[in-house]
VEXZAKE-893208 format. One record per residue (C-alpha): x, y, z. Coordinates in steps of 0.5 Angstrom, whole numbers, padded with zeros to 4 digits, always signed. Example, Ala and Ser with C-alpha at 12.3 -4.5 7.8 and 13.67 -1.06 7.14 Angstrom:
# VEXZAKE-893208
+0025-0009+0016
+0027-0002+0014
//
This chain:
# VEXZAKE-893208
+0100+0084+0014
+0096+0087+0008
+0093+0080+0006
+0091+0074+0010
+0091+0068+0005
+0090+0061+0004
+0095+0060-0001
+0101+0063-0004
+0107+0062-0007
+0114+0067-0006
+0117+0068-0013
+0123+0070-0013
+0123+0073-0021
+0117+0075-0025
+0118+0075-0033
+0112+0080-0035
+0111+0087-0034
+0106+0088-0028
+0099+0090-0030
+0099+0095-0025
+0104+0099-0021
+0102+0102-0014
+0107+0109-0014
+0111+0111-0009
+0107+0116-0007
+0101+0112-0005
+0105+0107-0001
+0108+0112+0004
+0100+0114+0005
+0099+0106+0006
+0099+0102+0000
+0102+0096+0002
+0102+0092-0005
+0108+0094-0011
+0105+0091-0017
+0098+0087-0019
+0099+0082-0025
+0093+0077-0029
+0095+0071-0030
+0091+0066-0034
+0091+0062-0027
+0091+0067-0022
+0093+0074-0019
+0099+0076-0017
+0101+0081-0013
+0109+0084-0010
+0109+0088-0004
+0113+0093-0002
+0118+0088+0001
+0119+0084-0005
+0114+0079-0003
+0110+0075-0008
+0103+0073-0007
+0099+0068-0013
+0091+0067-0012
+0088+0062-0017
+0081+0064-0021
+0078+0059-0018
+0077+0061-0011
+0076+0068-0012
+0070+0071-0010
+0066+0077-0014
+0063+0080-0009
+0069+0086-0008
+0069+0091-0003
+0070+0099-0006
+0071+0104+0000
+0073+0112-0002
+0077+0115+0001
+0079+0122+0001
+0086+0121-0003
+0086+0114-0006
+0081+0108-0006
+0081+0101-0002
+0080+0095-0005
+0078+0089+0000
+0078+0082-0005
+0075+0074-0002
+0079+0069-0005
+0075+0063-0001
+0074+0068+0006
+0081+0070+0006
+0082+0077+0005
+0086+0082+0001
+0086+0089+0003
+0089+0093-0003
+0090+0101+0000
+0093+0106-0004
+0089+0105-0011
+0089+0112-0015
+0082+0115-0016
+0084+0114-0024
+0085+0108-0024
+0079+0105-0019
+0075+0104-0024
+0079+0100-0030
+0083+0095-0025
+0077+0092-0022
+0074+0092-0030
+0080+0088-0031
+0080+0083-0025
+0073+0081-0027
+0075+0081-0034
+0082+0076-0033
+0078+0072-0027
+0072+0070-0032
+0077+0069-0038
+0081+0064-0033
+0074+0061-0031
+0072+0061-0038
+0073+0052-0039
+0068+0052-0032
+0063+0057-0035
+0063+0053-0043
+0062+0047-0039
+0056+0048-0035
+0053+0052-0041
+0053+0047-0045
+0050+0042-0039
+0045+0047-0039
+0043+0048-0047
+0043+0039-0047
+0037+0040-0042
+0034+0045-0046
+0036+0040-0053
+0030+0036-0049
+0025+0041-0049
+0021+0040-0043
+0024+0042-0036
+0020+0038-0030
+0021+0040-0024
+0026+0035-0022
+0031+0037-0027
+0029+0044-0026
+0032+0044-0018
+0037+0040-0021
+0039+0045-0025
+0039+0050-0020
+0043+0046-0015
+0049+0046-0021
+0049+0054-0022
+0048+0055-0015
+0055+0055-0013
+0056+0060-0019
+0050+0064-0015
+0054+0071-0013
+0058+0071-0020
+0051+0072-0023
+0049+0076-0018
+0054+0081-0020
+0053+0080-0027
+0049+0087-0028
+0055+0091-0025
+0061+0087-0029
+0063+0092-0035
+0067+0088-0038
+0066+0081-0040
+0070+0077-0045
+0065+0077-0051
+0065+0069-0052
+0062+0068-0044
+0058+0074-0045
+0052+0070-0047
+0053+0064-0044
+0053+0067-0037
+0046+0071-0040
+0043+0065-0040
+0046+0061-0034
+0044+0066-0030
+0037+0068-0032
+0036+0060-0030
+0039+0060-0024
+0036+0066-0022
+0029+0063-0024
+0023+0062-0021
+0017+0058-0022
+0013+0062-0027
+0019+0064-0031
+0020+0055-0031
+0011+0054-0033
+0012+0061-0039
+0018+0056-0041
+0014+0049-0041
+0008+0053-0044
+0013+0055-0050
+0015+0049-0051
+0009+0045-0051
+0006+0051-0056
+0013+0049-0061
+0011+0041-0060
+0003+0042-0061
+0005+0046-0068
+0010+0040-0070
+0005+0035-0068
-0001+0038-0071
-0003+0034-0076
-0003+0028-0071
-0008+0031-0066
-0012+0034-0072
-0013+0027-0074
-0012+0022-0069
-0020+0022-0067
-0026+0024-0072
-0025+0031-0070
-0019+0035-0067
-0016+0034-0061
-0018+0041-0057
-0012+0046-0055
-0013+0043-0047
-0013+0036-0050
-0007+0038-0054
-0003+0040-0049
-0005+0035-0043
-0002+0031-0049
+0005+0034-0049
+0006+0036-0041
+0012+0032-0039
+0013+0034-0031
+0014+0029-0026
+0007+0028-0025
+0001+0031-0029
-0006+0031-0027
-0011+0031-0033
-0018+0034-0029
-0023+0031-0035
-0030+0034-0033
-0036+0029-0036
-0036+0028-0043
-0030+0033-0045
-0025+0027-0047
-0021+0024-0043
-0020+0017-0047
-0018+0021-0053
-0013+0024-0049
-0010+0018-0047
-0009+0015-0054
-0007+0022-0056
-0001+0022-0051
+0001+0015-0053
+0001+0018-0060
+0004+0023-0059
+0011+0020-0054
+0011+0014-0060
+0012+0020-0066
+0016+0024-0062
+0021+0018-0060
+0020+0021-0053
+0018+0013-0051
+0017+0006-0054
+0012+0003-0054
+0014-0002-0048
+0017+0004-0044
+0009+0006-0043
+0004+0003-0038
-0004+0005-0038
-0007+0003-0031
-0015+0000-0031
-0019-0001-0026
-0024-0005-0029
-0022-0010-0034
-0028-0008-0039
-0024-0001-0038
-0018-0005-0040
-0021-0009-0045
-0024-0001-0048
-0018+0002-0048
-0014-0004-0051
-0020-0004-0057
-0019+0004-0058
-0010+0003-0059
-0012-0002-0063
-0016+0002-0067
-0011+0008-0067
-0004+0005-0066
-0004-0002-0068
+0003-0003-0069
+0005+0000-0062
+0004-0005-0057
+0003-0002-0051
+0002-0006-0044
-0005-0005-0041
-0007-0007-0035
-0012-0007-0028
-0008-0006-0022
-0011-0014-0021
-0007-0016-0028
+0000-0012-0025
+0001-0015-0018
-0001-0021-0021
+0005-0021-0027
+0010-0018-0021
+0009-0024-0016
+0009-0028-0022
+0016-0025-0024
+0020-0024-0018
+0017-0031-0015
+0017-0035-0021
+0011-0037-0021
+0004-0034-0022
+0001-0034-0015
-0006-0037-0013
-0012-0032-0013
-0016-0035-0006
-0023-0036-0008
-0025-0031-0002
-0022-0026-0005
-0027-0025-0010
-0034-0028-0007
-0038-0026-0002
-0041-0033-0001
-0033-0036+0001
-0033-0029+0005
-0039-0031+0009
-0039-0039+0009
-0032-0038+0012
-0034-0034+0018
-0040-0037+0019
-0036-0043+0021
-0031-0040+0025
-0037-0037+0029
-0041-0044+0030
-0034-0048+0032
-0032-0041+0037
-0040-0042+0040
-0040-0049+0040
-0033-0050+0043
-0032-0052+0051
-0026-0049+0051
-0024-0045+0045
-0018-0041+0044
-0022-0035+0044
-0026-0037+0051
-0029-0030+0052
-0032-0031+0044
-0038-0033+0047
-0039-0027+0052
-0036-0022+0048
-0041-0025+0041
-0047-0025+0046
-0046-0017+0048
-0045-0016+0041
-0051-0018+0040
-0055-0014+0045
-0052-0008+0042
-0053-0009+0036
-0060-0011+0036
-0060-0004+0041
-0058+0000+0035
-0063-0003+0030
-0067-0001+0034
-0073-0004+0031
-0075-0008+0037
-0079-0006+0044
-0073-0007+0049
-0077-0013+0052
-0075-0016+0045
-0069-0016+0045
-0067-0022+0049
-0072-0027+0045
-0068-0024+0039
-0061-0024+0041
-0063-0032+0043
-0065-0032+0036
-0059-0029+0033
-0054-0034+0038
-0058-0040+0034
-0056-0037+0027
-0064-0036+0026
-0068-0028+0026
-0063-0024+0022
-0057-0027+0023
-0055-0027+0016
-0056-0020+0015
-0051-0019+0021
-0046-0024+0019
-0046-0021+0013
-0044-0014+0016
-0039-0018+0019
-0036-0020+0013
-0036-0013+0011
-0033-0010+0017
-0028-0014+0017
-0025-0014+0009
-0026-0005+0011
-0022-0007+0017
-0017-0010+0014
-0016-0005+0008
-0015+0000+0013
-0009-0004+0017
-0006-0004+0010
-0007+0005+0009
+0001+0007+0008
-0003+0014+0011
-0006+0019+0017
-0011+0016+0017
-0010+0009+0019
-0007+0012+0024
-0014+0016+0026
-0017+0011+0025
-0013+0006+0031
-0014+0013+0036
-0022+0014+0034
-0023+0007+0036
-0018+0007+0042
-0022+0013+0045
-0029+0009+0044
-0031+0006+0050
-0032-0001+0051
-0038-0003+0051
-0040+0001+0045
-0042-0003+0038
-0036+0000+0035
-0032-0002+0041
-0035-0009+0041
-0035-0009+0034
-0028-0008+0033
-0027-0014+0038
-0030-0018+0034
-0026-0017+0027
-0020-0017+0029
-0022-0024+0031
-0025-0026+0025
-0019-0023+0021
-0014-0028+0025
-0019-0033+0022
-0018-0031+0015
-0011-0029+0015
-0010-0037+0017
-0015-0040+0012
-0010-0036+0006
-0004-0038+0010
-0006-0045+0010
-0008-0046+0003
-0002-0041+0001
-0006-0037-0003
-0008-0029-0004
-0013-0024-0005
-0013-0018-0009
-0012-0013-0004
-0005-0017-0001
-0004-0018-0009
-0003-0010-0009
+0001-0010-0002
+0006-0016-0004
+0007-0012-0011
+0008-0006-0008
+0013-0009-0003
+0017-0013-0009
+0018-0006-0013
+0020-0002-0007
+0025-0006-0005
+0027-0007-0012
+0026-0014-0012
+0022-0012-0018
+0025-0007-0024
+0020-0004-0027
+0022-0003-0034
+0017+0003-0035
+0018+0011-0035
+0011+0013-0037
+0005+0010-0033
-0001+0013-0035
-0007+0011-0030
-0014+0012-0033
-0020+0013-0028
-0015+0016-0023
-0021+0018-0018
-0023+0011-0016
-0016+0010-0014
-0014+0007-0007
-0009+0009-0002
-0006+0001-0003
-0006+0003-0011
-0003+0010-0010
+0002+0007-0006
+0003+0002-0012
+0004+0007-0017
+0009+0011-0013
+0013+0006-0012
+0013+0005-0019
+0015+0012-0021
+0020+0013-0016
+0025+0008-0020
+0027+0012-0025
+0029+0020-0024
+0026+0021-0031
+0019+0017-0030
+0013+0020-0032
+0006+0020-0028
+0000+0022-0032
-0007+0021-0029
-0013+0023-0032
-0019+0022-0026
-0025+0027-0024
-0026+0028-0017
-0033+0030-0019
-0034+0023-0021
-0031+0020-0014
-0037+0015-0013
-0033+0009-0010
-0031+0010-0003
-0035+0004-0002
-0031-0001-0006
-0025+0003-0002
-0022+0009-0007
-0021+0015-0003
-0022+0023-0006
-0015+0025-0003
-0011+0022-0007
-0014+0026-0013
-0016+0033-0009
-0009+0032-0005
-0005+0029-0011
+0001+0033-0010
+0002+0030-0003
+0003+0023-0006
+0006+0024-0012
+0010+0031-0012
+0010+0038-0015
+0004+0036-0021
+0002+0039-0026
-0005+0040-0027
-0009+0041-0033
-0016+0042-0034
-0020+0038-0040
-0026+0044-0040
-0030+0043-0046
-0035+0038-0046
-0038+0035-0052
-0043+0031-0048
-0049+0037-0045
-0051+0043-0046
-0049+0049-0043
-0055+0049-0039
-0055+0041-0036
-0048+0044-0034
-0049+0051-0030
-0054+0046-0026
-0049+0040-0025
-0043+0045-0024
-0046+0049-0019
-0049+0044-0015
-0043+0038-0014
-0039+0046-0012
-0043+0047-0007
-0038+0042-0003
-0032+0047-0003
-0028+0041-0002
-0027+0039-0010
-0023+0042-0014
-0026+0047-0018
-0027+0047-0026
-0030+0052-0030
-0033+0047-0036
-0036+0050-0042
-0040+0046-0047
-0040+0045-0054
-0048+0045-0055
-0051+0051-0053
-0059+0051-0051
-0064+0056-0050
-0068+0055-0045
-0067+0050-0038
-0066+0044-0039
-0067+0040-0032
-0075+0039-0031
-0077+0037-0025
-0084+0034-0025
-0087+0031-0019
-0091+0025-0018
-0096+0023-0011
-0099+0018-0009
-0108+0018-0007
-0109+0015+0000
-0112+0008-0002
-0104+0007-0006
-0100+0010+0000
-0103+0006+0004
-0102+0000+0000
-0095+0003-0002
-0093+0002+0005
-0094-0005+0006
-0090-0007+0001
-0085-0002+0002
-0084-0005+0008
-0085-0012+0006
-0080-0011+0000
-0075-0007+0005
-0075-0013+0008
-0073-0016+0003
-0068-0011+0001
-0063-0011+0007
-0063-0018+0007
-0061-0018+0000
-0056-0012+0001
-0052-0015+0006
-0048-0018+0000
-0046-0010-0001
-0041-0007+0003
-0045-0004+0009
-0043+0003+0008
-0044+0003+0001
-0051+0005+0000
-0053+0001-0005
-0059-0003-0004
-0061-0009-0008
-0068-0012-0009
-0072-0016-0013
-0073-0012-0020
-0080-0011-0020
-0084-0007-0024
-0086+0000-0023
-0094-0001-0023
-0092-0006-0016
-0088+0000-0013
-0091+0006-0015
-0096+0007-0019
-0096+0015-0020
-0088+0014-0021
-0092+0009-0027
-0096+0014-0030
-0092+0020-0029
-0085+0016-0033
-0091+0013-0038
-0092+0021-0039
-0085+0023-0040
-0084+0017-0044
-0089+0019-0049
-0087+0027-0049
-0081+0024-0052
-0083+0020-0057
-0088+0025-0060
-0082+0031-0059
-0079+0032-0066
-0073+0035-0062
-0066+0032-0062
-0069+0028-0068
-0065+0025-0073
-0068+0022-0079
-0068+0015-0078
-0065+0014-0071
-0068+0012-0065
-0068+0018-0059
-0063+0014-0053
-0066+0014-0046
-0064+0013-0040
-0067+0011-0033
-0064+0012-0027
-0065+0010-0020
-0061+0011-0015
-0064+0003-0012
-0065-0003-0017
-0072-0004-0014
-0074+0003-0016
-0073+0001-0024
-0078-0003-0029
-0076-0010-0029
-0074-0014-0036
-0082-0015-0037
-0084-0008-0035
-0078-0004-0039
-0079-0009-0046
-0086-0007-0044
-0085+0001-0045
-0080-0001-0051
-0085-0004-0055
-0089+0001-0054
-0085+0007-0056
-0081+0004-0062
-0079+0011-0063
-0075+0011-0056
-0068+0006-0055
-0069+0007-0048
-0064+0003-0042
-0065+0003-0035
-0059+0002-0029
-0057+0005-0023
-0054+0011-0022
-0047+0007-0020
-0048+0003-0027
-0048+0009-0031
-0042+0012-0029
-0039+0012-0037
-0045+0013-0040
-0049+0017-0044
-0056+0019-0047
-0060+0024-0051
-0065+0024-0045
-0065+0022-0037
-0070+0021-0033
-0068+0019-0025
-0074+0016-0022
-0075+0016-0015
-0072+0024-0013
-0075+0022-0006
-0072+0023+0002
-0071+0017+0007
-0067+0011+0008
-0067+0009+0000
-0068+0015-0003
-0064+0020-0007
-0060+0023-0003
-0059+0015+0001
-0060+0016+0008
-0060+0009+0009
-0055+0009+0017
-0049+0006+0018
-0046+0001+0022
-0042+0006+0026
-0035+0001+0027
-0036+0003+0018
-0036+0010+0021
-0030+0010+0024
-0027+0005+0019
-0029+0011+0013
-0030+0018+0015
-0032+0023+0009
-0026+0028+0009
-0030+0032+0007
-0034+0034+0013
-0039+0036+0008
-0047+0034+0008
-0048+0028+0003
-0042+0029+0000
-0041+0023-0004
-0049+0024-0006
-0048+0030-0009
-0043+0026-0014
-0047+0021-0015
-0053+0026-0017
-0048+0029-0021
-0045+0024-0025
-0053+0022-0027
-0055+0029-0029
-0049+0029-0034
-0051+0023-0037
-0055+0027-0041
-0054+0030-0048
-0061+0034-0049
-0065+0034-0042
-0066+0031-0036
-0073+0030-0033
-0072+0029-0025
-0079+0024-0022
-0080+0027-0015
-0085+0025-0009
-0088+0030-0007
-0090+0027+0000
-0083+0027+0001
-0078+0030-0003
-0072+0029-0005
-0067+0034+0000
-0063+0035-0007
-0069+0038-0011
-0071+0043-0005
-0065+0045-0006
-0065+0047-0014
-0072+0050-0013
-0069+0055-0007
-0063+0056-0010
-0062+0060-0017
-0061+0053-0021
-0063+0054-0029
-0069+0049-0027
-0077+0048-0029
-0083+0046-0026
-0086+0041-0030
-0094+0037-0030
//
């Protein structure tokens, strides 16, 4: 048998002459096939014995076998796996049968081929190809894969196919850079046809970064914004630019805050540039409310508990007196298991002689000593807890291994204990009176969009801050994306800013956003309009030492001659450092006492306001010092306005009170000078800041303050780095800056972050 084939009609006549006849000379040397004719539908051959065969175009596969022999040639052909073996081919003809078989097989293809064509030039039409319609669009040519492999060899192609299939198989043949030299294209095409809108939307051009961030349309786009390089106008910018290029409507587009002034700000700026487009901005809060609302039919009830640490404390208080005071209780080891947390805790403060510990676990137990403090941590521990349990990612699961390896005497251990009761307790409270707090908020919201309870009718989110995000809020915005094939996520975020791990945002969404949300897009808003290069090199530089951040290369658009970053130090004589640490002490007291309203692995302390004088009167002087340079400095001066200054500290209590800073105010009119915490500054700016207090200790800069260990295990730094959040935050507080930055350092004890700088090669200075 000269064919083995998967289909086949007997003609018993043919009505058109053969395309080629095989002589009788090769069939005595082994041909075994008479005639072979083109068909619009198929092939048709006849062989010796007067049988015919007819293979569909179709099912022809072009990848043909040619062997040379010493008289005539062999053609082995595929029609879906099947073989045709044709002997006996002359050495003459070789050439052009195998011409014309591709020629009438792509000619009988021909509707196949201009159909797809023209699938592929409709995607093309839309411009820019995400990644999703990319591997699309791969799968749809795929099985044309061995055709356009051929492609180069095949010499004679049907004139009407020839450049359809040039371009069918250049994109089924591609590559991720063949895919971003494309997009790049035509993201260059669309900014030149929107030119006059980026040139106009804000008082200054848009950058050609900012343009471009405008204009990526992938599945998910990450716009890394350094300080001061814009990223609100990049947000408006886009909005511009899909409301004037008809990719969107203005009810199509989310913009997600954090905060509600941040919501506010944003509302206030599309106002201004976009007042007929009427696009919904929203805080995450904001949004799960108006989902529960709609699938539930009702606006649910937002627990007092949820945004008041008095609720939080003044509940847990109760659990725990009714759980001590009870005879018999449903928790009836509670009173062991309370009273060993005590010991161990007060063990690990380690402020007292172990022969103390008894009278100050009595005192405890009692709800006397500082019982406040450490029911407040409690309550902390407790909200983190929870959160954790409410983690989609690894690291819920890290956490319940970590905790299952502690041994169960240890704080941690006892601790865990203890919330997981106190949580039964809180959940019950919420239960009972049917309402919800926020983080629950985002977790039913979450629910009703991931079982398509509730269908969200926006294709474009556009999530501002996005390093502050959470893992309960990244699965928010993942669920909303995944509803529709042609969503777009835009997120504009700094990971050099992530300052929050606290208030529960985790870096790893930002530095590991693809995990999360697929194949991204990242753009780089380099340029800042804020500080100098000089401010820049030293705050670059120092937050990259943590190799764990994404790199950026920022570039300034003011350049200065000299450094900008003073370092000026201040001590204390030995009658104020004496006094000095009595208060500290006293005020320390005080301090933790009022911090224990603050999350426990916050860092963050609060204290009466107290001015400087009382603190440090060295630190006084030195300010009083560089407040007076500034005022006497005619640079940066302009006629007519007041220099801007600002006074960081990374602690309230490290700040001048309201009388003290009205005190400096009045006394330099020439100055408009604020003070605020590190963390409070996040978003601002300055012609000049000074951060006070550059010391090291438990309230110093960077905060060496001890964690609750429970909170260690609750909230690892992925980082692994040294004071890893610290550096951010040092970061954010030397880019507030526009012109300089002075840093007040102890020189009894300094700041680890100014040794630093002065052994490393940072463009730093010294100053009396």
């Amino acid at each position: 048998m000269f064919v083995l084939c998967f289909r086949y009609c007997l003609l018993s006549s043919l009505s058109a002459l053969p395309d080629y006849s095989f002589s009788n000379v090769a069939q005595l040397f082994g041909a075994n096939c008479r005639t072979l004719s083109f068909r619009p539908e198929g092939a048709v051959f006849t062989t010796k014995r007067q049988q015919t065969y007819h293979y569909p175009w179709v099912s022809f596969e072009p990848k043909l076998k040619h062997y040379r022999g010493s008289f005539f040639d062999t053609i082995i052909l595929n029609w879906e796996g099947q073989r045709v073996r044709l002997n006996g081919v002359t050495k003459a003809d070789v050439t052009s049968l195998i011409d014309d078989l591709y020629f009438h097989a792509l000619t009988g293809l021909e509707t196949k081929i201009l159909i797809l064509y023209q699938q592929l030039t409709q995607t093309i039409a839309q411009g820019y190809i995400s990644h999703s319609k990319w591997l699309s669009l791969k799968a749809l040519l795929s099985p044309w894969a061995d055709w356009f492999e051929m492609l180069p060899s095949i010499n004679k192609i049907p004139p009407t196919l020839k450049s359809p299939l040039t371009h069918l198989r250049f994109w089924q043949q591609s590559q991720l850079d063949n895919l971003d030299k494309y997009n790049q294209a035509v993201m260059n095409k669309h900014k030149q046809s929107h030119k006059t809108l980026f040139d106009n939307l804000e008082s200054h051009p848009l950058t050609e970064k900012q343009r471009d961030a405008c204009v990526v349309a992938n599945d998910a786009n990450l716009v890394l914004a350094g300080a001061g390089c814009g990223k609100t106008s990049v947000m408006l910018g886009r909005c511009a630019y899909l409301l004037e290029s008809q990719q969107a409507t203005a009810d199509t587009i989310l913009i997600l805050a954090f905060a509600k002034d941040a919501a506010q700000e944003m509302k206030a700026r599309l106002t201004e540039r976009l007042p007929k487009a009427k696009i919904t901005v929203k805080t995450f809060h904001a949004l799960a409310l108006d989902i529960i609302k709609q699938v539930d039919g009702e606006r649910p009830k937002v627990s007092k508990l949820a945004n008041s640490d008095t609720a939080k404390q003044q509940l847990f208080k109760q659990k725990i007196a009714a759980l001590l005071c009870e005879q018999t209780s449903p928790d009836e080891d509670f009173k062991a298991l309370f009273s060993e947390y005590c010991y161990a805790y007060v063990a690990w403060l380690g402020k007292l002689p172990e022969n103390k510990h008894d009278a100050e676990v009595q005192r405890l137990l009692a709800g006397k000593g500082s019982y406040k403090k450490l029911l407040n941590q409690l309550v902390e521990l407790t909200m983190q807890y929870k959160n954790s349990l409410a983690d989609k990612s690894k690291r819920k699961s890290q956490t319940l291994q970590k905790l299952q390896k502690v041994d169960d005497t240890d704080l941690a251990a006892l601790t865990h204990e203890i919330v997981e009761i106190l949580l039964g307790y809180y959940h019950a409270d919420l239960n009972e009176s049917n309402e919800l707090d926020f983080d629950e908020m985002i977790t039913k919201a979450c629910e009703y969009v991931s079982s398509g309870q509730f269908n969200s009718p926006w294709l474009h989110i556009l999530v501002d801050e996005f390093q502050d995000i959470s893992q309960a809020r990244a699965n928010l915005v993942r669920q909303l994306q995944s509803q529709h094939d042609d969503s777009k996520l835009f997120c504009v975020g700094d990971d050099w800013q992530a300052i929050y791990q606290f208030a529960g945002s985790d870096i790893a969404v930002t530095t590991r956003f693809s995990d999360y949300f697929g194949v991204t897009s990242t753009l780089p808003l380099d340029t800042t309009f804020r500080f100098n290069d000089q401010i820049s090199a030293v705050a670059s530089k120092f937050v990259m030492a943590n190799a764990e951040q994404l790199d950026k290369q920022i570039t300034t658009h003011s350049k200065a001659k000299k450094a900008c970053v003073q370092i000026s130090y201040y001590q204390l004589d030995d009658e104020h450092k004496k006094s000095n640490k009595q208060s500290t002490a006293k005020r320390t007291k005080k301090v933790n006492n009022e911090a224990a309203s603050l999350p426990v692995n916050t860092l963050v302390t609060t204290s009466e306001s107290k001015p400087v004088s009382k603190s440090s009167p060295a630190n006084e002087l030195l300010l009083a010092k560089k407040l007076a340079q500034l005022a006497a400095s005619k640079s940066g001066k302009q006629e007519g306005k007041q220099k801007s200054v600002l006074l960081l500290a990374r602690f309230n209590f490290q700040l001048p009170d309201t009388k003290s800073l009205t005190a400096l105010s009045l006394q330099h009119p020439q100055l408009d000078i604020k003070a605020m915490t590190v963390h409070s500054s996040k978003g601002q700016e300055a012609d000049n800041v000074i951060v006070l207090a550059m010391e090291a200790g438990e309230h110093g800069f960077p905060c060496h303050k001890r964690r609750h260990p429970f909170a260690e295990i609750l909230q690892p730094d992925l980082s692994g780095f040294p004071d890893a959040e610290e550096r951010r935050l040092f970061y954010v507080a030397l880019t507030r800056a526009r012109q300089q930055v002075s840093l007040l350092c102890n020189k009894d004890k300094p700041s680890s972050f100014v040794t630093e700088l002065l052994a490393g090669d940072y463009a730093v200075t010294v100053t009396k």
